[in-house]
C-alpha positions as CSV (number, residue, x, y, z in Angstrom):
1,X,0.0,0.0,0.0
2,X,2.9,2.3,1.1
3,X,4.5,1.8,-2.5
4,X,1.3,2.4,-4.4
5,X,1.2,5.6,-2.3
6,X,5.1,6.3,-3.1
7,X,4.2,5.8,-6.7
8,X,1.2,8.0,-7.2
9,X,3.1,11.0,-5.3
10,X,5.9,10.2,-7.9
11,X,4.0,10.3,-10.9
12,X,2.0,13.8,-9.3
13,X,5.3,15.3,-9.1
14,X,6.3,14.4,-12.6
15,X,3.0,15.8,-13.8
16,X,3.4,19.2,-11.9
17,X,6.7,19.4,-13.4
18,X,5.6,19.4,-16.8
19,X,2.7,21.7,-15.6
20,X,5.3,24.0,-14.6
21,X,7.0,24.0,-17.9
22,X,4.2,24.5,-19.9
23,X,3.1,27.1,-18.0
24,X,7.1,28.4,-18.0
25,X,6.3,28.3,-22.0
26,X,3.1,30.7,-22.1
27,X,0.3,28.3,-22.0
28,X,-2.4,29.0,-19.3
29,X,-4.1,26.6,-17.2
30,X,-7.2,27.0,-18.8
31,X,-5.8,26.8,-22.2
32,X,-3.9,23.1,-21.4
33,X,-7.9,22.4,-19.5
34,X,-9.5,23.2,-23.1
35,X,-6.4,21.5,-25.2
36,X,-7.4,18.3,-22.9
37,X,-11.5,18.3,-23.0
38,X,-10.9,18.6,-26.8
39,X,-8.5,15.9,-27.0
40,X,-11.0,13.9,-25.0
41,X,-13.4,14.7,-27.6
42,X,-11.9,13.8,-30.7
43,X,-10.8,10.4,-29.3
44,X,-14.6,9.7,-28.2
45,X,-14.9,10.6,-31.8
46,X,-12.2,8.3,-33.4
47,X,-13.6,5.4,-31.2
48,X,-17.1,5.6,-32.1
49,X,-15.7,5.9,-35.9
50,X,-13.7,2.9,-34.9
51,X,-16.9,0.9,-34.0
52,X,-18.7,1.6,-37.0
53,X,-15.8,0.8,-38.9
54,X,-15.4,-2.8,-36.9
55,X,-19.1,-3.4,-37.7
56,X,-18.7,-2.8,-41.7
57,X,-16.0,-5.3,-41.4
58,X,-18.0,-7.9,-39.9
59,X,-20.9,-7.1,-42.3
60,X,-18.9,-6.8,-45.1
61,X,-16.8,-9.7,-44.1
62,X,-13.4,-8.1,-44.5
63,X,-11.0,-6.6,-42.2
64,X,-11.0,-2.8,-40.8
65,X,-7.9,-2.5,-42.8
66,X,-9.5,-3.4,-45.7
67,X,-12.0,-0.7,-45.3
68,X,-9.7,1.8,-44.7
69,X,-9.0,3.3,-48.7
70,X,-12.6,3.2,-49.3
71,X,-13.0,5.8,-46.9
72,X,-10.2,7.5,-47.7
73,X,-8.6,7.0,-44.6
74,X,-4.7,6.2,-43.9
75,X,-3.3,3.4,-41.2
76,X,-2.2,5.9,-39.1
77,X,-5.6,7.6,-38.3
């Protein structure tokens, strides 16, 4: 339990260093707050894209991959 704790106040002061230099680099708070929520967006985006994609495989009997130049999409979407 001790070392879970240990670890977690590790990995808080890592993050609050990295705070600290992007706030050192002119971002704001709210700024890295908004960068985040839209970040959490478009990967709630990508997955449900992901899903539908994964279902027209199985329909189609084919791979995602497969699918992938029909929509004109690359791998590394």
């Amino acid at each position: 339990m001790c070392l879970d704790i240990q670890k977690l106040k590790e990995k808080r002061d890592v993050l609050d260093e990295e705070l600290s230099q992007l706030i050192s680099e002119g971002y704001s708070v709210d700024e890295l707050d908004e960068h985040i929520s839209q970040l959490h967006e478009y990967n709630n985006v990508k997955d449900a894209g992901q899903m539908l994609l994964g279902k027209l495989a199985v329909i189609r009997g084919v791979t995602t991959k497969e699918l992938y130049p029909e929509f004109g999409l690359d791998m590394n979407d």
